[in-house]
Phi, psi and omega in degrees: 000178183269169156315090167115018175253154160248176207242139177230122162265132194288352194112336189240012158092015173232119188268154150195189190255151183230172211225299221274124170323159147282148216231152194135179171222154179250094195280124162258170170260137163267146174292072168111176183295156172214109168276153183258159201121349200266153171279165169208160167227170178290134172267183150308322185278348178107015171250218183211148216183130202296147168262126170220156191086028172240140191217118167287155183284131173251156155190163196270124158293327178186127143310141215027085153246160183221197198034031180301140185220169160187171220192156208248116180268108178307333172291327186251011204008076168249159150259144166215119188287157183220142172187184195271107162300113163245020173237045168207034188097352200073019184270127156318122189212169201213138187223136169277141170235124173287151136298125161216145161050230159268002196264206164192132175254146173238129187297203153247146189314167165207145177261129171291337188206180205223025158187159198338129174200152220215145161064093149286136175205160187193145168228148165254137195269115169234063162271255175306015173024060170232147161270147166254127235190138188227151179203159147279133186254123108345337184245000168245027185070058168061034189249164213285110175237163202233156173198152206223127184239173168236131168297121182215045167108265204248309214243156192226118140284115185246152174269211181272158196270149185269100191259138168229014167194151208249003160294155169286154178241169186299150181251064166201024181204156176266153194266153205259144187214136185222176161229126177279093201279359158288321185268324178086032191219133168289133176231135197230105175279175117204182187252139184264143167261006186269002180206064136105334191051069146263171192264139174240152176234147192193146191266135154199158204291076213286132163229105183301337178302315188230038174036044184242165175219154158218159190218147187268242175238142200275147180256143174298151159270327195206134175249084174214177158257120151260188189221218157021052183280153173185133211228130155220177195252132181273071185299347154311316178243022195017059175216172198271104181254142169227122179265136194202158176250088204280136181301318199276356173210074178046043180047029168306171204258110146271168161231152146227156169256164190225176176210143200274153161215078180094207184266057204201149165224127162274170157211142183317200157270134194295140171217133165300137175246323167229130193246096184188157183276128192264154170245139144014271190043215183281010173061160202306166128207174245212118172232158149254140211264265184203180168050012209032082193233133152231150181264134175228106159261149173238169185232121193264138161289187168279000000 
């Protein structure tokens, strides 16, 4: 069989392979008391027995920080945060963290930029094993800017920093950033506030070599106003879902889909996803599962 397959049997003593999970339910014998609501495991003897005492491990990364994101570099299997200094000014900064066991450890931050920046969002490109890291720079009259770092043991570098729209971008939602791993290309959603704060998305291009990004031309997604964006990538069907909360039709929760082409992105027709008004709250977000499924929580209105 292939990577990610089972052994399925018809009943009859004949295996062969399957791709797709089995759908269903399953009786164990219980160990002990089970309440519902309870976690559980597998036992040795074939039962199931509540897990209790497991706690992941925590540890701090920076004093005051805000606007936090992170994002997993699958090459050095690190984790790495990106976030708002708010005892530096408000400057961006990013720290690698190791995983051991339940616990986690941090290397030391480094600022990515060097004056106020808001709303973080971030993907690791792992064509080019680089993180990408999307911001409102504030000190630069708010416009949507990138910075592409390299992972190195405990510690992260970065190169120059990037403008990829010289519009203001909104100052209440995070820019949304994903990788499209078919294509080998980072896309960067956001609400321009400098045009109706519709959502626009534009593709670019990680060069590993100087920790640079280029970018081609950003595209409407909508010409409407939104708010609360948040994008991931659908590697079944290689394609870009972006979630948003359109202002223009009583903030109901939409999606579009997009399709990457070269340094260019398209997109479908925008579809209510909830036909209800969504509130701000943390604004939608957008994971993709499996099987071309994507997940979207909202925080729902009336």
């Amino acid at each position: 069989g292939s990577t990610g397959q089972f052994l399925q049997t018809n009943g009859s003593g004949v295996l062969s392979f399957a791709s797709v999970a089995p759908s269903g339910t399953s009786n164990f014998v219980a160990s002990g008391a089970i309440s519902s609501g309870n976690v559980v495991g597998l036992n040795t003897d074939g039962t199931v027995s509540v897990i209790s005492g497991y706690v992941g491990g925590t540890g701090d990364f920076g004093d005051n920080a805000g606007e936090i994101t992170s994002t997993f570099d699958s090459t050095n299997n690190k984790i790495i945060i990106a976030y708002q200094n708010r005892s530096d000014a408000n400057k961006g900064y990013a720290v690698v963290g190791t995983i051991s066991g339940t616990s986690i450890s941090f290397g030391t931050p480094v600022a990515f930029n060097s004056t106020d920046i808001e709303h973080t969002g971030m993907s690791y490109d792992s064509n080019s094993e680089r993180v990408v890291i999307g911001y409102r720079d504030n000190g630069n009259a708010s416009r949507g800017t990138a910075v592409v770092g390299s992972v190195s043991g405990t510690a992260i570098s970065f190169g120059t920093p990037v403008v990829f729209t010289t519009n203001s971008t909104d100052g209440s939602i995070p820019i949304a950033v994903t990788f499209d791993s078919s294509n080998n290309k980072i896309v960067i959603a956001w609400s321009d506030r400098s045009a109706s704060n519709n959502p626009k998305a534009i593709v670019g291009t990680v060069n590993p070599a100087n920790n640079s990004i280029s970018f081609g031309t950003e595209t409407v997604i909508a010409s409407v106003s939104s708010n609360s964006l948040s994008a991931a990538f659908d590697s079944t069907n290689n394609k870009i879902v972006v979630a948003y909360k359109d202002g223009s039709n009583t903030q109901r929760g939409t999606a579009a889909v997009g399709a990457v082409s070269g340094t260019s992105i398209s997109f479908g027709t925008p579809v209510v996803f909830v036909d209800q008004g969504i509130t701000t709250g943390d604004g939608t977000r957008c994971v993709f599962v499996a099987q071309g499924r994507v997940f979207i929580t909202f925080v729902g209105g009336a």
